[in-house]
C-alpha positions, 0 to 999 in steps of 0.5 A: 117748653122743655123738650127731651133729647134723644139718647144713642146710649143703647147704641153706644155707652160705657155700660158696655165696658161694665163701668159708668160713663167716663164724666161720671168718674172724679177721678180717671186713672190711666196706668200704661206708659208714657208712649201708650197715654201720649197716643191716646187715653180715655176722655179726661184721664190722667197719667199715673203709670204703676211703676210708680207704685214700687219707685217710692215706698209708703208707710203701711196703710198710707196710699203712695205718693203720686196716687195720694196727691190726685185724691187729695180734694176728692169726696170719699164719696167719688167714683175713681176709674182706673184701667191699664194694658194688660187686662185689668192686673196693673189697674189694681195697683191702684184699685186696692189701696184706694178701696182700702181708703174707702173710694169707690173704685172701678176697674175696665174690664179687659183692659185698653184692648177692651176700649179700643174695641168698644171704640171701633164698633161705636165708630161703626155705629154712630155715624149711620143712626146720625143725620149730617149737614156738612159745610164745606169751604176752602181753608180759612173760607169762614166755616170756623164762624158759621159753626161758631153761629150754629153753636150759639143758636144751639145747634149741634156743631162737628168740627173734624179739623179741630179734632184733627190737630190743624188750628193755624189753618183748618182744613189744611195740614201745616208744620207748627200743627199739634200732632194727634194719632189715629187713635186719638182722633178715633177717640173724639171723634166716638166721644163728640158723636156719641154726645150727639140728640139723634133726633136733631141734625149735626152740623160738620165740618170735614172737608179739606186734607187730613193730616198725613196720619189720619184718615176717615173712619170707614162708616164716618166717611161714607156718611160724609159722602151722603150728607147734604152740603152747603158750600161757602165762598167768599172774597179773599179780602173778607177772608183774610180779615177773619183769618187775622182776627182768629189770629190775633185771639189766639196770640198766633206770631206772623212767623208762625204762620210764614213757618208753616206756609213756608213747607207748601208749594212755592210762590210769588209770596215768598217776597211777602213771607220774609219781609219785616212783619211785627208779630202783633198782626198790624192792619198791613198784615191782612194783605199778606194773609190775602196773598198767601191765601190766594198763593199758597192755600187755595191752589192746595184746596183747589187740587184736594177739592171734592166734586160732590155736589153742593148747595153754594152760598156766596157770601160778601162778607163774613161778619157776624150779622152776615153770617148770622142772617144765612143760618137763621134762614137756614134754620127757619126754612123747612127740610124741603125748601132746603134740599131735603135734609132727611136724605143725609140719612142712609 
């Protein structure tokens, strides 16, 4: 039976801006600097400063070079948005020779300034017309899986972590992790909520330590604090196993891994992390990642560990079929046998 999903868009849209919602645009033109995009951008956009517009000439009636190349494969028929820092002027650099050509041309009224306010309200509202259920555990403890399960089965998954840039290990900020600005991450985060059936819960993960740089916003962490838990634990044995098999998928080097670790506290895996260990994770390699595990991460989870109550599940193993048959009765209890979920709402 097909069922309707409820919409946030008269919370938070882009009509707001007075354009179309971004994934409507073929094409998304951001023409600030290099430091500016680099910081943050709007979902989807590419890089086309407007120095570039005066660096080569064209022959009249011709777009310039760089501009032509993004247009090139695109209908007469797209929609093109394109927005700068100054309020919409550099933005028609672009905007006038591609209407000329006969695009559809959009320009963001305001400005990046505009966005940016658009993005800190939708932050404020968002995360109070949500309901969450947060699963917590301790870096690589297995939630990367259960999110992976509750996806597959449809369900709406949150993973703040990766939106935070930490990928070698979530849940806990390491050297070799990709940097990602506030504003950034204030970003995605907006797009991936916004995206979101209110109607339905939205499963999280969000605990463990930010990056030095980034922090919660406020109305995000507040609903964070009300939203029902489900603590996940799990041996270090079975943790590691899973820990190596992500590695191995992502092609992740041992040293890369002894790299970032290597800037935590100090331990008795030091022996461990400069022993000859090859980079295509051998079996030999889950008892370093126990190790560095018990030595290194969790006694770093364990001071940044929040007292919250949470509902605690104990798990053997993190396999597939394990972790498959915790959600499917999570999915199939009713809201009351599970704590009542409705409280995670203000």
């Amino acid at each position: 039976m097909l069922t309707t999903m409820a919409s946030l868009d008269p919370l938070v849209h882009p009509h707001q801006l007075e354009v179309q919602d971004f994934d409507d645009y073929a094409l998304v033109i951001d023409a600030r600097s290099a430091e500016a995009y680099a910081q943050d951008r709007v979902p989807g956009a590419i890089h086309l400063p407007v120095h570039l517009a005066s660096a080569v000439s064209s022959p009249p009636g011709e777009l310039p070079p760089g501009l032509a190349a993004h247009v090139a494969a695109l209908d007469r028929q797209a929609a093109i948005l394109v927005y700068c820092g100054r309020g919409g002027l550099d933005s028609e650099v672009w905007a006038r020779p591609l209407r000329r050509a006969g695009w559809q041309v959009d320009v963001l009224g305001g400005g990046w300034p505009n966005y940016r306010r658009w993005v800190d309200a939708g932050l404020e509202r968002l995360p109070r017309a949500l309901t969450f259920r947060q699963l917590v555990g301790p870096p690589v403890g297995g939630v990367c899986r259960f999110l992976r399960v509750l996806r597959r089965r449809g369900e709406q998954v949150l993973d703040v972590a990766s939106l935070a840039g930490q990928h070698l290990v979530p849940g806990l900020s390491v050297t070799g992790d990709r940097p990602v600005s506030q504003a950034s991450f204030e970003g995605a985060l907006l797009d991936a909520l916004r995206r979101f059936d209110p109607a339905r819960p939205v499963w999280v993960r969000c605990g463990g330590q930010l990056p030095s740089q980034l922090r919660l916003p406020p109305a995000f962490a507040e609903a964070m604090q009300r939203a029902i838990a489900m603590k996940i634990e799990a041996p270090v044995e079975a943790r590691a196993r899973l820990w190596r098999h992500k590695l191995r998928a992502t092609r992740t080097p041992v040293d890369a891994v002894l790299l970032a670790l290597g800037a935590q506290v100090p331990s008795r895996t030091a022996s461990i992390a400069t022993a000859d260990v090859v980079t295509d994770w051998p079996g030999g390699a889950t008892d370093l990642l126990a190790a560095l595990i018990e030595d290194r991460i969790d006694p770093l989870d364990a001071r940044l560990a929040s007292a919250r109550p949470a509902e605690v599940v104990r798990l053997a193993s993190l396999d597939v079929g394990t972790v498959s048959a915790v959600v499917a009765a999570w999915l199939k209890a009713p809201p009351a046998a599970r704590g009542g979920w409705a409280q995670s709402r203000p």
